[in-house]
C-alpha positions as CSV (number, residue, x, y, z in Angstrom):
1,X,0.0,0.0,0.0
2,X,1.0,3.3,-1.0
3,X,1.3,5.9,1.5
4,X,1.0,9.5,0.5
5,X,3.0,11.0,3.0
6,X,2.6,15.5,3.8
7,X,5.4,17.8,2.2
8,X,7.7,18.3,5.0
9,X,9.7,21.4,3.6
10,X,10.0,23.6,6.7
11,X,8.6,20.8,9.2
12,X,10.5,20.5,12.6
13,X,12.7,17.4,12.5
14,X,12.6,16.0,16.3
15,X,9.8,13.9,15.2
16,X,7.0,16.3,16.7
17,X,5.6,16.7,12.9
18,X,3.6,13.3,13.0
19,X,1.1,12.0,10.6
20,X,-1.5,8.8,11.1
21,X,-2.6,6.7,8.1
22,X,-4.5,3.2,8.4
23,X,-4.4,3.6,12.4
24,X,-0.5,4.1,12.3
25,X,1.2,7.0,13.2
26,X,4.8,7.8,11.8
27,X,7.2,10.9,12.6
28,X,9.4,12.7,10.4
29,X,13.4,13.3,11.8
30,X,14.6,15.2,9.2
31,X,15.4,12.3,6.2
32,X,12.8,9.6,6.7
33,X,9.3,9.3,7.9
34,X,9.5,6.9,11.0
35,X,6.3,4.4,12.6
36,X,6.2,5.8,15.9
37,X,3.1,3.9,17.4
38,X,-0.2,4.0,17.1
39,X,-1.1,7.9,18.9
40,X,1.7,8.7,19.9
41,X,5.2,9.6,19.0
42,X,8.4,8.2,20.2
43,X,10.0,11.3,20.7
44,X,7.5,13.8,21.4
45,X,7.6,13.3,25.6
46,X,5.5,15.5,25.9
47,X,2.2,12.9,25.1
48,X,3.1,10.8,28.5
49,X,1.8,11.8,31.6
50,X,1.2,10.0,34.8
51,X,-1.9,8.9,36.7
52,X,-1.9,7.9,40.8
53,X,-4.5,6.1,42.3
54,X,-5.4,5.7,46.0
55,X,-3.1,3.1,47.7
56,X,-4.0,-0.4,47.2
57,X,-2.8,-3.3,45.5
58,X,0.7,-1.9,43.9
59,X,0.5,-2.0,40.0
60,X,1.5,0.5,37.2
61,X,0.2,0.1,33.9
62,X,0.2,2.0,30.6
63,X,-2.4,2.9,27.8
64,X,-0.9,2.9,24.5
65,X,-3.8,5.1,23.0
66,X,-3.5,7.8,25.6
67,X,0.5,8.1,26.5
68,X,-1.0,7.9,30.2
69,X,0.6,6.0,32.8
70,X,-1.2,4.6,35.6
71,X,0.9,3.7,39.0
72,X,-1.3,2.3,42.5
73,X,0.9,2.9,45.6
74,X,1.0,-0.1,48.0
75,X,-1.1,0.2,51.2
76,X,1.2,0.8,54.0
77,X,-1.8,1.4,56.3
78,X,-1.1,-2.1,58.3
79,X,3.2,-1.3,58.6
80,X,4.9,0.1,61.5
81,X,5.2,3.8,61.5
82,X,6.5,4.7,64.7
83,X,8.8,2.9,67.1
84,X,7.2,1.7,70.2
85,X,9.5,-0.6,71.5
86,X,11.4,-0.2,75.2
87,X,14.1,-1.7,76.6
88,X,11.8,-4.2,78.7
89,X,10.3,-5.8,75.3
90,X,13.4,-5.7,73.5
91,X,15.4,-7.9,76.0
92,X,12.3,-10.2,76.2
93,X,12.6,-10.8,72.9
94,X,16.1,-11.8,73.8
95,X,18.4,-10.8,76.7
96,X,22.2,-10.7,75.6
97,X,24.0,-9.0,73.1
98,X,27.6,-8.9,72.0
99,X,27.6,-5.9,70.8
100,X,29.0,-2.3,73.2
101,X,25.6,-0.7,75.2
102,X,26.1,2.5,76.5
103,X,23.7,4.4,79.3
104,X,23.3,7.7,79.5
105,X,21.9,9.9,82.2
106,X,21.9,6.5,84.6
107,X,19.8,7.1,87.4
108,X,18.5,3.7,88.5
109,X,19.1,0.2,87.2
110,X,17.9,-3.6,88.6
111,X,18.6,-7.0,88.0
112,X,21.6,-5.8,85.5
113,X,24.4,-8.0,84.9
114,X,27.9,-6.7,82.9
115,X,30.1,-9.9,81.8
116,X,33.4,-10.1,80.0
117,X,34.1,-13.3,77.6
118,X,35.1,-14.8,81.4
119,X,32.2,-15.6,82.9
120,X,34.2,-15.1,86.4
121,X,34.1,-11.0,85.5
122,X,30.6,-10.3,86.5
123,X,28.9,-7.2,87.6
124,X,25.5,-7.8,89.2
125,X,22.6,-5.7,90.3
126,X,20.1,-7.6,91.9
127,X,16.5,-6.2,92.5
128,X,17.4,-6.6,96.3
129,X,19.2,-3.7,96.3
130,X,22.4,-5.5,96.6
131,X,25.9,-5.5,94.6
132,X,27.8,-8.2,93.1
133,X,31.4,-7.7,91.8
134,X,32.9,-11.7,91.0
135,X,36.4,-11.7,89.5
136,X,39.1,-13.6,88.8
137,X,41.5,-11.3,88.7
138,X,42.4,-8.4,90.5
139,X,40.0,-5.3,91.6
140,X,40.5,-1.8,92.3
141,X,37.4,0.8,93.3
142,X,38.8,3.8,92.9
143,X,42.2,5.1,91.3
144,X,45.5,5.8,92.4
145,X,46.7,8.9,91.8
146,X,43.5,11.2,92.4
147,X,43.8,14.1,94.1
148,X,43.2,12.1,97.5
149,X,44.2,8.7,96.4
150,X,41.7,6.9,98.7
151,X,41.0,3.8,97.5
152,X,40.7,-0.1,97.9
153,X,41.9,-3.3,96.0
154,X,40.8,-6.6,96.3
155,X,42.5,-9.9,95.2
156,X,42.6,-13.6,95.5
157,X,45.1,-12.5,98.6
158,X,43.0,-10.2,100.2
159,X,42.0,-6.4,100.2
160,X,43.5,-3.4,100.7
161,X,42.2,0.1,102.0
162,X,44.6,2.5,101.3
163,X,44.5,6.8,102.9
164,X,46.4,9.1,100.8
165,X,48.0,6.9,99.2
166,X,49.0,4.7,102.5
167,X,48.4,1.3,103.0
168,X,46.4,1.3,106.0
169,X,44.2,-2.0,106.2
170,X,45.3,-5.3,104.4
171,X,43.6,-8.9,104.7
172,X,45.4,-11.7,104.4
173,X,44.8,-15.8,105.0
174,X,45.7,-15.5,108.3
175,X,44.1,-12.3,109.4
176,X,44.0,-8.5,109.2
177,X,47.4,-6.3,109.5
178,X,46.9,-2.5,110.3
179,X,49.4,0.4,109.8
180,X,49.9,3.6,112.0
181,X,47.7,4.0,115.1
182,X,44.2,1.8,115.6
183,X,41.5,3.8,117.3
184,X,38.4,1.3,118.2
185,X,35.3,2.4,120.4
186,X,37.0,6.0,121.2
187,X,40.5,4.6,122.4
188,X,43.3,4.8,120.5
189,X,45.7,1.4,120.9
190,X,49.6,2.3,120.8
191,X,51.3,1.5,117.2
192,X,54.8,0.0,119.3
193,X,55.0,-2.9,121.5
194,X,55.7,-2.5,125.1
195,X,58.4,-4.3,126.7
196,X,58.6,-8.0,128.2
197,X,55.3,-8.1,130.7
198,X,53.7,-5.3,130.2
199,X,49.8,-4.7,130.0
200,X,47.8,-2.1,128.4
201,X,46.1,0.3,130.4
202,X,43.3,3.4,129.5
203,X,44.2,7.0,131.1
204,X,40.9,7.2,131.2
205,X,40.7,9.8,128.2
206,X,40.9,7.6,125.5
207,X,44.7,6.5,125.0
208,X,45.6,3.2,125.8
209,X,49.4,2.8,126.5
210,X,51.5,0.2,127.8
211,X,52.9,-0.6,131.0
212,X,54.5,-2.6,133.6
213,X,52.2,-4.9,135.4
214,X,51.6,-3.9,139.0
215,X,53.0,-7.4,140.5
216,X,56.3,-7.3,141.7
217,X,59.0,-9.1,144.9
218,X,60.5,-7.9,147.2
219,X,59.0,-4.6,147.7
220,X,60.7,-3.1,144.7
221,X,58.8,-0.8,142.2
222,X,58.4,-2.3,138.6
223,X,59.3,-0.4,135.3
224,X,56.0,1.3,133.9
225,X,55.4,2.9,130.6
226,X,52.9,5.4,129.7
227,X,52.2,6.4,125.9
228,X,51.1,9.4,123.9
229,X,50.2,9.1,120.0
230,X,49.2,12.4,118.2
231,X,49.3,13.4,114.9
232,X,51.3,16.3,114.0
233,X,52.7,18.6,111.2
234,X,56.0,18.6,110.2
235,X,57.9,21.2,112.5
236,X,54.4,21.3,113.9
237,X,54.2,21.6,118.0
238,X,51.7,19.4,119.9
239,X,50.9,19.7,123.9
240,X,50.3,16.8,125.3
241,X,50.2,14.3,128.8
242,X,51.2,11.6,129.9
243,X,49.8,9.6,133.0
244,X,52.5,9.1,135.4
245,X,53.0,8.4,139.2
246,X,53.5,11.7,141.2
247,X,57.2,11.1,141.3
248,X,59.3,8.9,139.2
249,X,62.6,7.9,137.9
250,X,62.8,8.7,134.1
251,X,64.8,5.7,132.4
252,X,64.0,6.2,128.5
253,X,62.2,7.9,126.4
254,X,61.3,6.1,122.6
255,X,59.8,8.2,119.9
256,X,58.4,6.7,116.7
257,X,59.2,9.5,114.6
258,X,62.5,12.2,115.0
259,X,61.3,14.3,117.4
260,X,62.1,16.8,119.8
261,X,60.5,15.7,123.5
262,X,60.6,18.3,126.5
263,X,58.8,17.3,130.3
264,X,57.4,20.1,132.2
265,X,56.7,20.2,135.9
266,X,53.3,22.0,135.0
267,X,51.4,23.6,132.2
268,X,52.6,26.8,133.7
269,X,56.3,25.7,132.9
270,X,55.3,24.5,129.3
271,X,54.2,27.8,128.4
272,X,57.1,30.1,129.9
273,X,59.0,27.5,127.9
274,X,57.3,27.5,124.5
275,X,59.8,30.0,122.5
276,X,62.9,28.6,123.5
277,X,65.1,27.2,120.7
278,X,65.9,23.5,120.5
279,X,69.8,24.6,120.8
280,X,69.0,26.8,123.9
281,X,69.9,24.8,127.4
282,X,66.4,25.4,130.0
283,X,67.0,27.6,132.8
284,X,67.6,25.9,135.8
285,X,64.8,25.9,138.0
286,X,62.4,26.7,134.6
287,X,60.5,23.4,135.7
288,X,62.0,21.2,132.6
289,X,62.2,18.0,133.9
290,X,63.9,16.5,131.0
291,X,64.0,16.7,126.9
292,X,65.3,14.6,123.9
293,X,66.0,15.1,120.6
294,X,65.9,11.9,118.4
295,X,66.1,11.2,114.6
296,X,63.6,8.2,114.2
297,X,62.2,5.8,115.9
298,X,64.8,5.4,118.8
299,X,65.1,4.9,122.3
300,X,66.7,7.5,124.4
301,X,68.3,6.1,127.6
302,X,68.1,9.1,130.7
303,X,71.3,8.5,132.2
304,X,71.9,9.2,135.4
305,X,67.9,8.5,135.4
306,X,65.8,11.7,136.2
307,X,63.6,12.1,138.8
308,X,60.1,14.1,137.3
309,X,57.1,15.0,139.2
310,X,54.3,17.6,139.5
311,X,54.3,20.4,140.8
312,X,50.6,19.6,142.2
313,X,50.8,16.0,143.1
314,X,48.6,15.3,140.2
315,X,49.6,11.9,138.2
316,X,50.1,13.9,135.4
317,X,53.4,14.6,133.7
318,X,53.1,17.7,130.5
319,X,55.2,17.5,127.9
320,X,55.6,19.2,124.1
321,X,56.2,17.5,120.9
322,X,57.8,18.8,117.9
323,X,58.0,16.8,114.8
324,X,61.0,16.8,113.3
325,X,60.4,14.0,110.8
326,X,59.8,16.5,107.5
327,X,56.2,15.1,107.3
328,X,52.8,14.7,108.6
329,X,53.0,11.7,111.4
330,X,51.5,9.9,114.0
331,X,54.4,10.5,116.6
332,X,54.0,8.2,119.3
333,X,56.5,8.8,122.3
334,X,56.8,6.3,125.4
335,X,58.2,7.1,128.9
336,X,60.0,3.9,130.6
337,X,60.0,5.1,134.3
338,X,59.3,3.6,138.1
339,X,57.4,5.0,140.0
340,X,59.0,6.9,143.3
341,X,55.5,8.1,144.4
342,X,51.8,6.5,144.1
C-alpha cells in the first residue's frame, strides 16, 4: 500500500511533525518518515503523563492510545510507622548482646548484669538492692593517683584500704594487719610494743598505753610505761600528757618518729618554755624535767635517770612535741619510768 505522506519542507525534524494513516502514526526526523506507534510519537515526551490512584494493591500500567501512565501505591496502612518498643520488650525478645551498650543519664538500674568473655568478671545488680562484683582477677574501686588517692583493691590475697595513698588495712589468710595507730570504740591502741610483761592500760581519756604490770617481789617498784600518740605537722608543736606516778625515775624515752621531746613540771612551765630554741639549754629551775632530741624511731636512755614529778601532786606529767620527721605523722613517744610516788 501506498502511502502518501505530507510535504515536509519547513517541518520540525525531532519527530513532533507526526502524521497517522491506516491507524498508524509515523514521525518525520529530518530524512525519513519513521512508525512511531499508534497515537503517539516516540520522541515527542511531551504525550506521556502519569496517573496515581489511591493506595492499594501496587501496580502500574500503561495505555498505549493515551501516553498515560497509571501507578497504584502499596497500602502501607497495616506497617509500622513509629517505634514503640522499650528496653523491657526488647530484652524479652532476647536478653544478651555482643555488641557495646552505652547508658546515659543513669539514674536507677535492677537485676543488670555486665560480663566479659570470662564468665568469672561479672557485675551484678540484683532487684534486692544489693551488689555483686565476682572476679578472677584483680580489683581496684577507685584510682590511684587522684587528688586524695583513697582507694581499695581486692584480690585472690586479700583487700587493701589504702589513705592518701597509704596502706592502711590489708587482709590476708591468716588475718588483718593494720598500719599507723588503731582507734576502736574512742581509744586509741599504741602502734609500738611495750616491753617484756607489760599490760595495756586506759588513762581514762581515751589513750591506751602500755605498762608494767603492777606485781612485783621484794618490795621493789616495777618499770611502767605510759604512751602518747598524736598526729602532727612537720615542724608542727603538739601539747600533750602523759599519766604518770606523782614522782618517778625517768629511764628512756622512745619516739616513733625524729622528734624533739621536752617534760614540764606543769602547764605553767610549758608555756614560759614555749619560744625557747631546741639549741637553747632550760633555765635551771624553769621546771623542765627533761628533753630529747631523736632522729627516728629510737630509744633515748636518761642516764643518770631523772627524777620528774608535778608540781601539784597530780599523776600527770606535761610534755611538748615537735615533729621533726619532715612530714605529717603519728608521733607516738613512750616514757619507761618507776614510780617513786603513788
Amino acid at each position: 500500500m501506498a502511502i502518501n505522506f505530507p510535504a515536509t519542507a519547513g517541518q520540525p525534524t525531532n519527530g513532533s511533525y507526526t502524521y497517522t494513516v491506516a491507524g498508524l502514526t509515523y514521525s518525520w526526523n529530518g530524512s525519513s518518515w519513521q512508525a512511531a506507534g499508534a497515537g503517539a510519537s516516540a520522541t515527542d515526551t511531551t504525550l506521556f503523563s502519569v496517573t496515581t490512584n489511591s493506595a492499594g494493591s501496587p501496580a502500574l500500567s500503561y495505555n498505549n492510545n493515551t501516553g498515560v501512565f497509571s501507578y497504584t501505591p502499596p497500602d502501607l496502612s497495616t506497617y509500622l510507622t513509629a517505634e514503640a518498643d522499650t528496653l523491657a520488650s526488647v530484652t524479652a525478645r532476647g536478653a544478651t548482646t555482643n555488641d557495646t551498650v552505652t547508658f546515659n543519664s543513669l539514674l536507677n538500674v535492677s537485676n543488670i548484669t555486665l560480663q566479659t568473655n570470662n564468665t568469672l568478671d561479672i557485675i551484678d545488680s540484683t532487684s534486692t538492692g544489693g551488689l555483686d562484683i565476682q572476679t578472677d582477677y584483680s580489683l581496684q574501686i577507685g584510682q590511684n593517683g587522684f587528688p586524695n588517692q583513697d582507694y581499695a583493691t581486692f584480690s585472690s590475697g586479700g583487700c587493701t584500704l589504702y589513705t592518701g595513698g597509704t596502706n592502711r588495712l590489708q587482709t590476708t589468710s591468716t588475718g588483718v594487719t593494720i598500719a599507723g595507730a588503731l582507734t576502736a570504740g574512742g581509744l586509741t591502741y599504741p602502734s609500738s610494743n611495750g616491753n617484756n610483761g607489760d599490760v595495756l592500760t586506759s588513762d581514762g581519756t581515751g589513750n591506751v598505753t602500755w605498762q608494767a604490770s603492777s606485781g612485783g617481789g621484794g618490795g621493789s617498784q616495777s618499770r611502767t610505761t605510759a604512751s602518747v600518740t598524736q598526729s602532727i605537722a612537720s615542724n608542727a608543736v603538739a601539747n600533750v600528757s602523759f599519766t604518770t606516778a606523782k614522782t618517778m625515775a625517768l629511764l628512756k624515752i622512745d619516739t616513733s618518729h625524729a622528734a624533739w621531746v621536752t617534760l614540764y613540771s606543769s602547764t605553767l612551765a610549758r608555756t614560759n618554755d614555749a619560744g625557747r630554741l631546741e639549741t637553747t639549754d632550760p633555765t635551771p629551775g624553769s621546771g623542765v624535767l627533761s628533753e630529747v632530741i631523736t632522729t627516728g624511731n629510737v630509744s633515748q636512755l636518761i642516764t643518770p635517770a631523772t627524777v620528774c614529778f608535778n608540781e601539784a601532786g597530780a599523776t600527770t606529767t606535761y610534755a611538748k612535741i615537735v615533729n621533726k620527721s619532715g612530714s605529717t605523722a603519728n608521733v607516738q613517744v613512750t616514757l619507761t619510768y618507776v614510780q617513786l610516788e603513788a
